[in-house]
C-alpha positions in Angstrom: 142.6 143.1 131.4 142.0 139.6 132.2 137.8 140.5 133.5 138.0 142.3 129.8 138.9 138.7 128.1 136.7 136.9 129.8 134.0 139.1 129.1 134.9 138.8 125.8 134.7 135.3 125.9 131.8 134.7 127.6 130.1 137.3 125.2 131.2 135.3 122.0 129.8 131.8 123.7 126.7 132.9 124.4 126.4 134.5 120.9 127.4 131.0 119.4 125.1 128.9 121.8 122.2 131.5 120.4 123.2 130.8 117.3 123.1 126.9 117.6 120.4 127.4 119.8 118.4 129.1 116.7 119.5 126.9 114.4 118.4 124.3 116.7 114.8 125.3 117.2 114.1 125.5 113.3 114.5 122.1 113.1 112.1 119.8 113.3 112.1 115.3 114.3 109.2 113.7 112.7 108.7 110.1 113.8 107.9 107.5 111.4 106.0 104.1 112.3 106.4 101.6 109.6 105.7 98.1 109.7 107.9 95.0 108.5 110.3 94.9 105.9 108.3 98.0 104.9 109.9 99.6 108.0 113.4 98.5 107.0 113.9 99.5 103.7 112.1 102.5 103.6 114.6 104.3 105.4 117.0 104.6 102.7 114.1 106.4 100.5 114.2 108.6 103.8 118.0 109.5 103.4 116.8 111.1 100.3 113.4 113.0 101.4 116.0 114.5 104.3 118.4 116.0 101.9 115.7 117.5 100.0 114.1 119.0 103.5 117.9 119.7 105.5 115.2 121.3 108.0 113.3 118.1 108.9 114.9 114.7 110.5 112.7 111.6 109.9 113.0 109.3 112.9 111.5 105.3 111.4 110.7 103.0 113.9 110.3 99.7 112.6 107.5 97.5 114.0 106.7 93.8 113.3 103.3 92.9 112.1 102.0 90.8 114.5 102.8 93.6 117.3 101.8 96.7 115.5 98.0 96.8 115.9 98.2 96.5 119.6 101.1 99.0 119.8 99.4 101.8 118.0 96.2 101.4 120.0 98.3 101.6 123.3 100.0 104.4 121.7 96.9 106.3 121.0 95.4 105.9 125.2 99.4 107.1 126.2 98.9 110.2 124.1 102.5 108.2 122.1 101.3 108.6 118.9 104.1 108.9 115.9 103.2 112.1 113.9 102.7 109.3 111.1 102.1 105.8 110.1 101.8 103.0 107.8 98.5 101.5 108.2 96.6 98.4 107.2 93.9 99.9 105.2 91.2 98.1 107.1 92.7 99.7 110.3 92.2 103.1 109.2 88.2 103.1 110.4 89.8 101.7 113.4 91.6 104.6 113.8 89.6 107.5 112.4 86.7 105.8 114.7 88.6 107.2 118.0 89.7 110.1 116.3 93.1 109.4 116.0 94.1 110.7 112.6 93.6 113.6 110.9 91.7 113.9 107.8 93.4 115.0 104.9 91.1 116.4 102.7 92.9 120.3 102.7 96.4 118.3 101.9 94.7 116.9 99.0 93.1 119.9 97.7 96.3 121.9 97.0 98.8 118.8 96.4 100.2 118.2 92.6 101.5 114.8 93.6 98.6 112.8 95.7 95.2 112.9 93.8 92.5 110.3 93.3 92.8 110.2 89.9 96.0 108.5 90.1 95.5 105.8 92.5 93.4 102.7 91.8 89.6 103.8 92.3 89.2 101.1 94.8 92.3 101.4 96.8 91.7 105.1 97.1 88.1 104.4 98.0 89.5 102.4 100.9 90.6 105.4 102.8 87.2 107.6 102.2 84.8 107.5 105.3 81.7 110.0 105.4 83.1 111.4 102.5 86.3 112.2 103.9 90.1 111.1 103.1 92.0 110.2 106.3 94.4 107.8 104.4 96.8 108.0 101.3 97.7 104.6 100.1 101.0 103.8 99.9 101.4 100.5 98.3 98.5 97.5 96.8 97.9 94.6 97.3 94.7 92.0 96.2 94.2 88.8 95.2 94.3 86.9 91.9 94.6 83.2 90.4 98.1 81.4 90.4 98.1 78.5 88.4 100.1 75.4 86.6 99.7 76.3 83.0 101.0 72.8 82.3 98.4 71.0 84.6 95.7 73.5 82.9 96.8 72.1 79.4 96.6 68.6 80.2 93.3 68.9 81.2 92.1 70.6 78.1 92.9 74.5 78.7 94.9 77.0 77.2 94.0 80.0 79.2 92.1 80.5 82.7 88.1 80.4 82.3 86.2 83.9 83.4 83.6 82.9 84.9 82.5 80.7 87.9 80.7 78.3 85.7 83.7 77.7 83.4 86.5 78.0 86.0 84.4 75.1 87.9 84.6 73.0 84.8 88.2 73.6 84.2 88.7 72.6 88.1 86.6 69.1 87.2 88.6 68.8 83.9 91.9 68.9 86.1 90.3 67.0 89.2 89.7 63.9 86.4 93.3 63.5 85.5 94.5 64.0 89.6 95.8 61.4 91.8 94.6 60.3 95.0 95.9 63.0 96.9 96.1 66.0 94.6 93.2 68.5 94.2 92.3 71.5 91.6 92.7 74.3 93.9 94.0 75.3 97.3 92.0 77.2 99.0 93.5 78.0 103.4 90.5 77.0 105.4 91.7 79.4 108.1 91.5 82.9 105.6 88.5 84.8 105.3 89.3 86.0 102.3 88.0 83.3 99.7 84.3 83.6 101.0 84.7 87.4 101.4 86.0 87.9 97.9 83.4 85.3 96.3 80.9 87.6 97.9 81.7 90.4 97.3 82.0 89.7 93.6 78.4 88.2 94.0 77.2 91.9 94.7 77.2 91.1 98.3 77.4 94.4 100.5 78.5 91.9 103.5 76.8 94.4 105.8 73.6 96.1 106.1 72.6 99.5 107.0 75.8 101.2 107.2 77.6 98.7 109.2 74.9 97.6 111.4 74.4 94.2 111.0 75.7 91.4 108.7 73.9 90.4 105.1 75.3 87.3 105.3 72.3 85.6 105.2 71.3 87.5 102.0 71.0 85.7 98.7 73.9 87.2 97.0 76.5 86.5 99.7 74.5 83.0 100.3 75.0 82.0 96.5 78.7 82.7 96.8 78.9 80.9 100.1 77.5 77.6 98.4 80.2 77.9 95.8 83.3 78.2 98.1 82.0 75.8 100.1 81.0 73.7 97.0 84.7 73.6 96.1 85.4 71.6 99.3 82.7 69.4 99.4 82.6 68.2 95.7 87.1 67.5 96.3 87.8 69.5 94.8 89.6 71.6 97.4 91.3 69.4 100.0 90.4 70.4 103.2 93.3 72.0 104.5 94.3 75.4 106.2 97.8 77.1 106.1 98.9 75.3 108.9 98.3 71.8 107.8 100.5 72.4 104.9 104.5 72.0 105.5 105.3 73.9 102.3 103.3 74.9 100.2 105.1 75.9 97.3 106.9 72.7 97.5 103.2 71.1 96.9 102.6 73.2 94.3 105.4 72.5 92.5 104.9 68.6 93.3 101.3 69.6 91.3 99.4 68.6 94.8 97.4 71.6 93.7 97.0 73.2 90.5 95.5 76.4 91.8 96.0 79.0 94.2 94.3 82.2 95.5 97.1 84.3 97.0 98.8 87.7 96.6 101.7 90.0 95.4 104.1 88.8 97.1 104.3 85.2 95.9 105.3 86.4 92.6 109.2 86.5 94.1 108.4 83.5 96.3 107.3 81.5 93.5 110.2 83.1 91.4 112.7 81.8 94.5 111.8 78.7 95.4 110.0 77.0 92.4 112.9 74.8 90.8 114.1 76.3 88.0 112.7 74.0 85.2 109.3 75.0 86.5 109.4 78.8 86.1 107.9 78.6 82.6 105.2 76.1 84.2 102.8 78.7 86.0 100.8 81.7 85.4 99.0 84.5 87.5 95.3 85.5 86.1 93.0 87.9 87.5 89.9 86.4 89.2 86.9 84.8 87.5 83.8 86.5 88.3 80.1 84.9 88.2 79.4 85.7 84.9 82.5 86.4 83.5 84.7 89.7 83.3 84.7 92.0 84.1 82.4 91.0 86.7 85.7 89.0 88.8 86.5 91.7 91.4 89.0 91.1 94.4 89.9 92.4 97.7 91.5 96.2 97.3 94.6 95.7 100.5 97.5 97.3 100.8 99.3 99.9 103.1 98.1 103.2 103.4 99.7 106.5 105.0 98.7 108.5 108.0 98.7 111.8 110.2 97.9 111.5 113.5 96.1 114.3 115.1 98.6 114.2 117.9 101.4 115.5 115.7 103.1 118.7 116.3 104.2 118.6 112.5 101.5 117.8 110.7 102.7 120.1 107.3 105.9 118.6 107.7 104.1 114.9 108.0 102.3 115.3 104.7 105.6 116.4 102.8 106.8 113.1 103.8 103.8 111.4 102.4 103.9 113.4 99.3 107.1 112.7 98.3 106.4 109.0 99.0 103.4 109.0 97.0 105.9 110.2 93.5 105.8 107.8 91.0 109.1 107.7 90.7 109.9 107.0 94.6 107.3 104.2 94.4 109.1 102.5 91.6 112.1 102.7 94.0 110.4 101.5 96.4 108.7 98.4 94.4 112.8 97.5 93.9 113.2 97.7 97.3 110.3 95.7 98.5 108.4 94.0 95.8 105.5 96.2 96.9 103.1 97.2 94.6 102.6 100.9 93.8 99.3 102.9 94.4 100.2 105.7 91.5 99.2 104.3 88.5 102.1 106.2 86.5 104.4 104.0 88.7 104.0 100.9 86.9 105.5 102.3 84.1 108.3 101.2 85.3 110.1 98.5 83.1 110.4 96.4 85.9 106.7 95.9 86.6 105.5 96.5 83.0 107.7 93.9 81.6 106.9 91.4 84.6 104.6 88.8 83.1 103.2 87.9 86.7 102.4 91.2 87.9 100.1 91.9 84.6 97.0 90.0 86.6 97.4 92.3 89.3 97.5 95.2 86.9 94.4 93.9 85.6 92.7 93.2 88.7 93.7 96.5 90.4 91.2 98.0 88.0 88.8 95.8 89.5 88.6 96.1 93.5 86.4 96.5 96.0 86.7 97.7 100.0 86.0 95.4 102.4 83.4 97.2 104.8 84.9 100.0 106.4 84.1 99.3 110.2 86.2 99.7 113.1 84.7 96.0 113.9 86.1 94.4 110.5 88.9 92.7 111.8 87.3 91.0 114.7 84.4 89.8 112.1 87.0 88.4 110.2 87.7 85.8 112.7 83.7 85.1 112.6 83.8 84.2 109.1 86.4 81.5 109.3 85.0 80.1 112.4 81.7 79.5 110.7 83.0 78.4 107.2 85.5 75.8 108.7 82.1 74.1 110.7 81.1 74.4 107.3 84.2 72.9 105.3 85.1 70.5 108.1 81.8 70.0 110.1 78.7 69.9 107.6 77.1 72.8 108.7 74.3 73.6 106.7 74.6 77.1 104.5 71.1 78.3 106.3 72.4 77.4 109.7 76.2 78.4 109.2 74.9 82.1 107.6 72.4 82.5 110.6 74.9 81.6 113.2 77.8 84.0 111.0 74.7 87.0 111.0 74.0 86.3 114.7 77.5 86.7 115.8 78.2 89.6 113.6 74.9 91.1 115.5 76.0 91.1 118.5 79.1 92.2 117.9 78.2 95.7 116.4 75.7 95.9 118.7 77.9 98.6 120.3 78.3 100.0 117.0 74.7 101.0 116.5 74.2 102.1 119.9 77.1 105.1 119.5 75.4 105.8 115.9 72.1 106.4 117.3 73.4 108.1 120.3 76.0 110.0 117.1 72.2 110.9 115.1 71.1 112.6 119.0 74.0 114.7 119.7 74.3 117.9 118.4 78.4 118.6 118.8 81.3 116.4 118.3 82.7 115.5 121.5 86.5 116.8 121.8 89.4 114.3 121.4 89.9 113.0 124.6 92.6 110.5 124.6 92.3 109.3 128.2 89.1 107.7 127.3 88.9 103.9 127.2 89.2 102.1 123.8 85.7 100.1 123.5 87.4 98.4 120.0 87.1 94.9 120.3 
């Protein structure tokens, strides 16, 4: 009798440890990389995604900035990788360059939700290399004017000039009525992205030949490059980077500087730490272009999402980004964040449609351009403001300061060309081998 009960028993556990076990198997951890307060306050849209899907757990890993480049390329070589990420869009040709990620073309094909028709042509452009999507963008980000409408009135304006040619005048008309130490415009002499975004809106492709060397020296970038650098030399700039500034919107409210190139997010930093008196005071407007709009294009930035071809869920990955990518869960997510959306129908939202600041971005989201989509772009960067700061703060020369900038960029994709001629010789793709060293700079 007893043997009879415990075979009984033992016959009823291992039924229910089959049963868990089965329940078990058909459920499935997806790990989530997400950077910043990005990381943070996406998980509560998360909550949501995993009641919708009771099958699939979403595991977010938050990750700070200024670590996460570094950790995803280590994570790649330790065969880590997350099944997906949020990405810098100018890392994704990082990324897609040591076949990391998978492209997402196929997702796209059949999806209702994610489709370039609904994202900002230049954002979504971003994520396209060789005529392939490998990124969905998530949120936006550019840059556009900030400015003291009350300093602008005083010096004769109602409204922010178009072009280069009035917005210079309108810098000299408030330059005339400044004190010793206050100046039209700040412009950070350690960014890159003043020069970058005057030349691109100069028609400047930045590089040649797919990538393969720099055009720096080329009229169109060389034209923009005297204007930036114009800015500074005439004083109308003070020479000045980030760091030389305690705080800056302190300044700006102190009318230091009447002007400022900077993005999104200072719409609820201004909104926080202007006094209060002051909030009627300033004014965002989309970039002036060389000859007048629409000719004023800006950086297209922003987050974009990933697969990486490491995952073991990939379908399940991409119903994470799709549901991410719904209008409505970006307008959440705006609340959540102050991050711009990437769907256009998101920003009917009341709370971005009746925000008087973010109407420049609106604007000048219709107007972006990628930066160049190397693996390389982020070192470059650092080229760029070594050789405009000899420029701003040593006299460089433009001719000698764009030779030494194309000379530099030279040698650094000199690696680049050498794998896309050897690319042009080889008849097969190589497989994905991720032992192989990382030759990224």
């Amino acid at each position: 009798m007893v043997r009879r009960h415990v075979a009984r028993w033992l016959v009823a556990t291992c039924a229910l440890t089959a049963c868990r076990g089965a329940d078990a198997s058909d459920r499935i951890t997806l790990r989530f990389w997400a950077m910043g307060a990005e990381g943070e306050n996406v998980q509560q849209l998360v909550r949501e995604f995993e009641q919708q899907h009771p099958n699939i757990d979403v595991r977010v890993q938050q990750i700070p900035w200024t670590a996460a480049h570094e950790k995803l390329l280590t994570a790649y070589v330790g065969n880590v990788t997350p099944d997906l990420a949020q990405l810098g869009n100018t890392w994704v040709p990082e990324l897609q360059a040591v076949d990391a990620i998978l492209p997402l073309d196929r997702y796209v094909a059949r999806s209702t939700v994610v489709k370039a028709s609904r994202v900002f042509p230049g954002i979504w452009e971003t994520n396209v290399l060789d005529d392939t999507v490998y990124a969905i963008p998530w949120y936006v980000d550019t840059r556009v004017l900030f400015y003291r409408t009350d300093i602008l009135a005083a010096a004769g304006y109602d409204s922010m000039p178009q072009s280069w040619a009035g917005w210079r005048q309108a810098m000299e008309a408030v330059q005339k009525k400044a004190g010793k130490r206050q100046w039209a415009i700040f412009l950070p002499t350690n960014e890159w992205m003043q020069p970058v975004v005057f030349g691109l809106q100069n028609g400047s492709p930045l590089l040649r030949d797919g990538g393969r060397y720099g055009a720096f020296e080329e009229p169109a970038f060389r034209d923009a490059y005297d204007f930036y650098v114009g800015l500074f030399r005439d004083g109308l700039a003070p020479v000045a980077g980030n760091n030389d500034i305690a705080n800056a919107y302190q300044e700006f409210a102190r009318g230091t500087f009447a002007m400022w190139i900077t993005g999104p997010w200072n719409i609820g930093e201004f909104q926080r730490r202007l006094p209060p008196g002051m909030q009627r005071s300033w004014a965002t407007a989309p970039l002036p272009g060389p000859t007048g709009a629409p000719s004023g294009v800006s950086n297209a930035g922003g987050s974009s999402l990933v697969v990486f071809r490491g995952s073991a869920h990939p379908e399940a990955a991409w119903e994470l980004i799709e549901f991410l990518s719904q209008p409505d869960v970006q307008r959440r997510f705006y609340r959540l964040t102050g991050d711009l959306p990437a769907q256009v129908d998101a920003w009917q939202d009341s709370a971005l449609a009746g925000n008087r600041y973010a109407r420049a971005f609106y604007a000048q989201l219709q107007r972006v351009r990628p930066t160049p989509k190397v693996p390389e772009w982020e070192f470059l960067t650092s080229k760029i403001i070594d050789i405009s700061e000899a420029s701003i703060r040593g006299g460089l020369s433009t001719d000698r300061a764009l030779a030494q900038l194309d000379a530099q960029v030279n040698r650094i994709l000199e690696k680049r060309r050498w794998i896309l001629l050897r690319s042009a010789h080889t008849p097969a793709h190589p497989p994905h081998d991720s032992s192989a060293a990382v030759t990224l700079p």
